[in-house]
Every structure is written in structure tokens, then in C-alpha cells.
C-alpha positions in Angstrom: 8.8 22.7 93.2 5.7 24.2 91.4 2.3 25.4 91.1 -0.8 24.6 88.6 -3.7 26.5 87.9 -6.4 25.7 85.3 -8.8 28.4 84.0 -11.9 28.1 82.1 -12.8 30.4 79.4 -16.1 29.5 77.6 -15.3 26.0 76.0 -11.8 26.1 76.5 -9.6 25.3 79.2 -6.3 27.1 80.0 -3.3 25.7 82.0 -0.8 28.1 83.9 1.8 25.1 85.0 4.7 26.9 87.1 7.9 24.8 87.7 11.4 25.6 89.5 14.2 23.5 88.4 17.3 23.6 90.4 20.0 22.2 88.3 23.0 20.9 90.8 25.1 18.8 88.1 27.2 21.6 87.3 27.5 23.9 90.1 27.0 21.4 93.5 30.8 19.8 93.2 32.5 19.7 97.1 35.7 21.7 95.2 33.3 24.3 94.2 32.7 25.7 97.3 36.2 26.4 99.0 36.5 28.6 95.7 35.3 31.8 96.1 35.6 32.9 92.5 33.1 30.3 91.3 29.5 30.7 90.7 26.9 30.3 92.8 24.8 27.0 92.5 21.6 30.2 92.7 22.8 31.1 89.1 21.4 28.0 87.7 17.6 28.4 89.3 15.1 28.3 86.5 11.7 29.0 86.7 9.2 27.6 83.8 5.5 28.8 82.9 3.9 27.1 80.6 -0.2 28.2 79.2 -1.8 25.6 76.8 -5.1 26.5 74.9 -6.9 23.9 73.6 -9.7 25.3 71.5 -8.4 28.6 70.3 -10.8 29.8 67.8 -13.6 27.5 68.6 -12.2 24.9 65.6 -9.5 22.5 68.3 -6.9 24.7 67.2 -4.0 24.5 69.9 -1.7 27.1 71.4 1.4 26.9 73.6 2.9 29.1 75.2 6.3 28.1 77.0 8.6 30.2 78.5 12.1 29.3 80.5 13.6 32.0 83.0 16.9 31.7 84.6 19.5 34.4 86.0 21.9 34.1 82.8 19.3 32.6 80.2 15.5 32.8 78.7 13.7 30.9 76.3 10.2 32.1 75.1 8.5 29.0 72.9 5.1 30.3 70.5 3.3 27.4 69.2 0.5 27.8 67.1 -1.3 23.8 65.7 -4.4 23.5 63.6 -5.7 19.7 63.3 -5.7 18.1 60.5 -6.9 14.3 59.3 -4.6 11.7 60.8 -3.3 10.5 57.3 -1.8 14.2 56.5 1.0 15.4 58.4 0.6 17.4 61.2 1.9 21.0 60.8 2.4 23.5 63.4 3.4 27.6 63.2 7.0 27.7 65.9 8.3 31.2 67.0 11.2 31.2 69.4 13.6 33.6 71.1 16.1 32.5 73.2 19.5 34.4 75.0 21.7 31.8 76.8 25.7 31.5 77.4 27.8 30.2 74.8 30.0 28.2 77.6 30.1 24.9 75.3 32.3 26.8 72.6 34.0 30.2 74.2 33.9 29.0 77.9 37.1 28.6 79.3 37.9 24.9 81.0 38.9 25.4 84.8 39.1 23.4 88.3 40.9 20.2 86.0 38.7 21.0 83.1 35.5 19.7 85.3 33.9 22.9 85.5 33.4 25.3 82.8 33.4 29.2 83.0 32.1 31.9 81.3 33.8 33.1 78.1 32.1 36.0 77.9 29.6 35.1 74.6 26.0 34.8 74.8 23.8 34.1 71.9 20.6 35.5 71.1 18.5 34.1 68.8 15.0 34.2 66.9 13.6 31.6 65.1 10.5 31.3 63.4 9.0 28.5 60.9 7.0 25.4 60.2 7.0 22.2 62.0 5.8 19.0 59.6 5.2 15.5 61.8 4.6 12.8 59.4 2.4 10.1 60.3 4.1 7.2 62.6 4.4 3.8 60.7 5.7 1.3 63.1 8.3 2.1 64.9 9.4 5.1 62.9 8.3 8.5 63.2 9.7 11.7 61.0 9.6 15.4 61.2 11.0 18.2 59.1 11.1 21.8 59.8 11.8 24.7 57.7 12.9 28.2 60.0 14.6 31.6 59.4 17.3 32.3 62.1 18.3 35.1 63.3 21.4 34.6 65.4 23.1 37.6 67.2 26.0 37.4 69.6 26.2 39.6 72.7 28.3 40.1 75.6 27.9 39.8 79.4 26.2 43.7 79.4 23.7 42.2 76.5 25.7 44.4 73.7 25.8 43.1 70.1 29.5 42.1 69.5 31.6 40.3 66.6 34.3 39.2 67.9 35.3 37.4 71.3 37.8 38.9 74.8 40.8 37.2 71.9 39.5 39.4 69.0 38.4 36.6 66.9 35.0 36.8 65.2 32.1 34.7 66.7 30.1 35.0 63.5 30.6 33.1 60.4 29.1 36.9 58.2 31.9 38.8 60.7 28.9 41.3 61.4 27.0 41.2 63.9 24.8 39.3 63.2 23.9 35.7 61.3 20.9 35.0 58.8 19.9 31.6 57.4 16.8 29.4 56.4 17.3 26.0 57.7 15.7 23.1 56.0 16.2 20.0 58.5 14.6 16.6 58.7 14.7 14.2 62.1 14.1 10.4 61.8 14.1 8.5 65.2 13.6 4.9 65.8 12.3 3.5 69.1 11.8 -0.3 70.1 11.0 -1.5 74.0 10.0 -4.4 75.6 10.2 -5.9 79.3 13.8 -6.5 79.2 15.7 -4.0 76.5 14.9 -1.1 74.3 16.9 0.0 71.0 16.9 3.8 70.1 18.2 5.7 67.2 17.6 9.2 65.3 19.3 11.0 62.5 19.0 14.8 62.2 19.8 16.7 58.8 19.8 20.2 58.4 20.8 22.0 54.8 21.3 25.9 55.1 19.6 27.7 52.0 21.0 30.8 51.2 18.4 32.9 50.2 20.6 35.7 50.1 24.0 36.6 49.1 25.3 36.4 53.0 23.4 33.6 54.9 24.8 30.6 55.6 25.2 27.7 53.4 26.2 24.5 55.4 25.2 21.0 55.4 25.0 19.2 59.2 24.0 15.8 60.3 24.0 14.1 63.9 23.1 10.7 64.8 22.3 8.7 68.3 21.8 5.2 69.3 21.3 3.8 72.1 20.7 0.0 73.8 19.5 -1.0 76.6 19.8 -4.7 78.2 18.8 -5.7 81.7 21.2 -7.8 82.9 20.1 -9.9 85.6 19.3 -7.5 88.9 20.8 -4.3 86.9 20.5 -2.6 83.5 23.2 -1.9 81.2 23.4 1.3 78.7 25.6 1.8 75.3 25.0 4.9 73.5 27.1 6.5 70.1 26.5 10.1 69.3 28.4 11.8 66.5 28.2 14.4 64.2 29.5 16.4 60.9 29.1 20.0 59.7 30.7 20.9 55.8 29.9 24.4 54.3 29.9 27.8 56.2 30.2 27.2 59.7 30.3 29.9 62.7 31.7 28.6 65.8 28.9 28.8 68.1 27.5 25.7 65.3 30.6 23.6 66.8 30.1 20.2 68.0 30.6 21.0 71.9 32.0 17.8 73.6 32.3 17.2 77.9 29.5 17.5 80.2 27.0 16.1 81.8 25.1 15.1 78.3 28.5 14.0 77.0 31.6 13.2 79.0 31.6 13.1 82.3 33.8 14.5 84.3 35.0 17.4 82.1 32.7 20.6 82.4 30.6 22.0 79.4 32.7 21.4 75.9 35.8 21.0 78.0 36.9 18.0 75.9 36.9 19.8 72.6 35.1 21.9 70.0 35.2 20.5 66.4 33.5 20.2 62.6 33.3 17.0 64.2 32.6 14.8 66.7 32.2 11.2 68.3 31.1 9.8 71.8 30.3 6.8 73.4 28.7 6.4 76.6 28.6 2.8 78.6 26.3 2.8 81.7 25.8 -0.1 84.2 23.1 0.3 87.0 22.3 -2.2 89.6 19.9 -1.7 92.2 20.9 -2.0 96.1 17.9 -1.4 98.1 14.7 0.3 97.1 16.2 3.5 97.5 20.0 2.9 96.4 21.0 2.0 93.4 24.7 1.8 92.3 26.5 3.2 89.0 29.0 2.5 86.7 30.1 4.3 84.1 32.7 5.2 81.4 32.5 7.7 78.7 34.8 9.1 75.9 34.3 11.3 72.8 37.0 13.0 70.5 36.4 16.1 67.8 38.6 13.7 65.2 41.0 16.5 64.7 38.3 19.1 63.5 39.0 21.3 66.5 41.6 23.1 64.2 38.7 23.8 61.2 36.7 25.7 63.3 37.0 29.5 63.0 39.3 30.7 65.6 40.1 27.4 66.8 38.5 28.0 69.7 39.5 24.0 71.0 43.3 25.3 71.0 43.1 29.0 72.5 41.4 27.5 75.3 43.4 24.5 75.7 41.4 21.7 75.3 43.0 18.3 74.5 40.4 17.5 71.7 39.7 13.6 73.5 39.0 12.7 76.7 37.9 9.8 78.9 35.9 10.0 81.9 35.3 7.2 84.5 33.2 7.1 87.4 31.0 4.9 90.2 28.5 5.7 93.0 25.2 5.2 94.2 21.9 6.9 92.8 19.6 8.0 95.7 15.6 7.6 94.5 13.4 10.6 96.4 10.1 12.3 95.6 11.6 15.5 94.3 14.0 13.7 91.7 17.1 11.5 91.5 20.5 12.5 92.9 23.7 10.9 92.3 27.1 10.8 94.3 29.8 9.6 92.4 33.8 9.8 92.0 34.5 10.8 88.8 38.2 10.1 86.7 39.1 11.9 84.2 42.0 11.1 81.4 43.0 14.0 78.7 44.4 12.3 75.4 46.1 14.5 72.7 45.0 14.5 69.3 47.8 12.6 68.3 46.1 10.0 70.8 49.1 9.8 72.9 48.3 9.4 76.7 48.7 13.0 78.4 49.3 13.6 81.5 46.6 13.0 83.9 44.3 16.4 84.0 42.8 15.6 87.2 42.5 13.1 90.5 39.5 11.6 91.5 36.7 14.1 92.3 33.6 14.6 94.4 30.6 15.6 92.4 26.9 15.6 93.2 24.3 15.3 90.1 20.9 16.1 89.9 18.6 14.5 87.1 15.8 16.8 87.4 12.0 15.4 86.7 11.4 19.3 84.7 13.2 18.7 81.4 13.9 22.3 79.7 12.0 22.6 76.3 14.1 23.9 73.4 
């Protein structure tokens, strides 16, 4: 649901693009609603403006202005791009301010770990920087950024805080605050045809202490993915994983569980570690041309770096550090998006990757894959 408006000033032309998102993967499950103490599926409404000016100073200089608006969250996006010959890389000036709930670290699992509640952390931050796109040789593209971040935890009443509701510091500085200049570099791979596609990107970041306090740290992440169609249907493998060595607060954890991760377990209800690894498997066969049915099993594990993380959040909240999640159902095509109703199973391992006891039966859960993707 939305609304576009385009403007003309002189020679330039400016968009006013107004979207509404209503994100049901987390907040429409059948459980949910016999539970009054949960939140309301209204608490995850978010409303998007984004204005685009192509010709800001008369010389095709760009600027974007994108801002994301929910009840609990907000992201305001500043871009600032000057052109420059194709051959050179492409630089662009990147401001950002953002406030959203830490739930994948300090939220607390509930409702057989597939929900995820508040833990009472919100993180606000401030970025600001240059963006560098290299030119695209084949297949390959590269970017690399260079930011100051400014991170600042506060509490449900929007109050700078340092420690957490167990009195353990949610800062890696133990103020109030976290500095750092973050020197990163993102490589991604992309290959399609009629019948398959192959993805795969490594990210590097390399904290620079400029100063006595910031945070040194060095933190990579990789994905691939593959994609075969297999007679009528479509079958999807992906690996995601992840390392962070140096100075580490524990809102930089690797949050696994969700929708993005594990399904089945709410947001970081698998684990929080230094750490991480997931696998996702995907097989999707059409049934009619509205229907389509789903398989699906995931899995991902913090490799026993839950305990390395300051405060060990992963333990106080008591998550089993691996899980497994296995589901079916049908994907319903409309208009307004895709919607998926599938039974979801849901296996807790231990670390020491013995089988625990089962965390949860088979549940009811309705996803929503929305067409508006949030820019970050």
C-alpha cells in the first residue's frame, strides 16, 4: 500500500515515493493470538518515504533521501553521489541514523523459542562515510566503504544505558557509548541463466582505532547460494557464516534463528556467537498458477562461540547454540505480495551436539515476503 508523487523543480525532477509494509512473518503465528501478553502484529507497520533528486546543483549530481518509520524503529538514509567517468570508481557521501531493538542478541526466546521478545536494548546509531563502487568486470562487482560509527545503547524510555535488566555491559568501551572507523570491503559474485543461478559475496570489515578507546576488531561474512530448476520446481542451497577476532561488543554477535536464518526459532533464538554457520535447503514446486508448494529445512550453529561473547548473552537466555528447523506448505501468489502457510518443526541440539529434547511440536505460522524490501 503506497502513494507516489513526482515534482518538477526547474530541470530536475523530485520523487516523494510513500510505501507501507506490514511485516506478518513474525507477529501473524495462530499461537500468538490466544496470548494476550504478546505483541500486536500493528507494532510491526512501517511506513517508508523516499525523495530522489537527480540534478542537484545543475552538474547530474544525485541525492537520496530515505527514511524508514515504524512504532519501535527508524532509519533516516542521506546520500549525496557526484558522477564520475565510468572507468573510475563511483564514490558517494552516506549519512545514517538509525534506532531499532536489539531482539537478535538481548531478546529473550519464548512460545518454544519461535517467537522472540523484547530484551529491553535498543541501539542507536550514526554513521557517516564514503561509499567506493568499483567498476563491474564480468560477473564480479566490488565496493569498499570507510565510516565513523557512533553506536549508543538505550532502553525502552530512549535513555542511554551500559549495561542490560542482568547488569552486564552492552558496550565493548563499558560507557555509554561506542566509537570506531570501519574500513570494509564487499565482493559479490552473480551468474544466471534460464535454468540456475550461482551467488556468492564476502564482506570484510577491519576496525581502526583512531583513538585510544575505539574498537579494534577484524569481521568477515560470506554467502552462497545455488539455484537449479528441477523439472516443474526449483531447488535452493545456501551457506552463510561468519567470524569476528578483536574487540567485540555484543550487539556485533552473529545473531542466528529467524526468518533470514532458521526457521522456526524467533529472532537469534538459536544462538549468539563470535561465530556462526547456516545452511538453508529450499525446494519449490508449483501447483496451480496461484499455489505453489514448499519444502524446506534449515540449520545453523554459533560453533561454541556463544560463551566468547561478552556476557554470554547465548547462555543467560537459554539458547541451545544449534538448531534445526523443518517445514512444508503452500505459497499463495496475489497482487499485494506472497504469503506462505507452512508447519514448521523445530529441533534444539546442545553444543555438545547431542540431540535435546524436542523444544517444540509442529506449529502454525503465516509468512509474509513483502515486495517493499527495508533499505539499510
Amino acid at each position: 500500500m503506497g502513494a507516489q508523487k513526482s515534482v518538477h523543480a526547474g530541470k530536475a525532477k523530485i520523487d516523494f515515493n510513500v510505501d507501507f509494509t506490514h511485516r506478518l512473518c513474525a507477529a501473524m503465528m495462530v499461537h500468538s493470538f490466544r496470548n494476550s501478553g504478546t505483541s500486536s502484529p500493528l507494532s510491526l507497520i512501517v511506513g517508508s518515504l523516499c525523495v530522489k533528486h537527480p540534478n542537484l546543483f545543475g552538474k547530474s549530481e544525485k541525492l537520496d533521501l530515505l527514511w524508514d518509520k515504524g512504532l519501535s524503529d527508524s532509519n533516516i538514509l542521506i546520500a549525496y553521489r557526484k558522477p564520475r567517468p565510468e572507468w573510475l570508481a563511483q564514490h558517494s557521501f552516506v549519512f545514517q541514523h538509525s534506532i531499532s531493538p536489539e531482539v537478535g542478541i538481548h531478546g529473550v526466546p519464548v512460545d518454544n523459542f519461535s517467537k522472540t521478545g523484547s530484551g529491553g536494548v535498543n541501539l542507536c546509531r550514526f554513521s557517516a562515510g564514503l561509499d567506493l563502487d568499483e567498476p563491474g568486470t564480468s560477473n564480479w562487482t566490488t565496493k569498499t566503504s570507510i565510516k565513523f560509527e557512533h553506536v549508543r545503547p538505550v532502553n525502552d524510555d530512549g535513555r542511554s544505558i551500559s549495561r542490560d535488566l542482568h547488569g552486564y555491559s552492552v558496550t565493548s568501551s563499558g560507557n555509554f557509548h561506542d566509537n570506531m572507523v570501519v574500513l570494509k570491503q564487499e565482493s559479490r559474485f552473480a551468474k544466471a541463466n534460464d535454468h540456475s543461478f550461482t551467488r556468492f559475496s564476502l564482506q570484510i570489515e577491519q576496525g581502526i582505532p583512531l583513538m585510544s578507546k575505539w574498537l579494534i576488531f577484524n569481521r568477515f561474512k560470506f554467502a552462497a547460494s545455488k539455484g537449479v530448476k528441477v523439472g516443474p520446481g526449483f531447488l535452493l542451497a545456501s551457506v552463510t557464516g561468519g567470524s569476528i577476532v578483536g574487540d567485540i561488543a555484543p550487539y556485533q554477535a552473529f545473531a542466528i534463528g529467524g526468518v533470514g536464518s532458521v526457521r522456526g526459532y524467533g529472532e537469534g533464538a538459536v544462538g549468539s556467537g563470535r561465530s556462526c554457520l547456516v545452511a538453508n535447503t529450499q525446494l519449490t514446486f508449483p501447483m496451480n498458477l496461484m499455489l505453489d508448494g514448499v519444502l524446506f529445512c534449515d540449520c545453523g550453529t554459533d560453533l561454541g562461540s556463544g560463551r566468547y561473547v561478552p556476557g554470554n548473552p547465548g547462555l543467560r537466555h537459554g539458547k541451545p547454540g544449534a538448531g534445526v528447523g523443518v517445514g512444508y506448505g503452500v505459497r499463495l501468489k496475489f497482487p499485494m505480495g506472497h504469503f506462505q502457510i507452512v508447519s514448521l518443526h523445530q529441533q534444539s541440539i546442545k553444543k555438545n551436539l547431542k540431540a535435546q529434547k524436542n523444544k517444540g511440536a509442529s506449529v502454525f505460522r503465516i509468512e509474509d515476503l513483502p515486495i517493499h524490501r527495508r533499505r539499510r
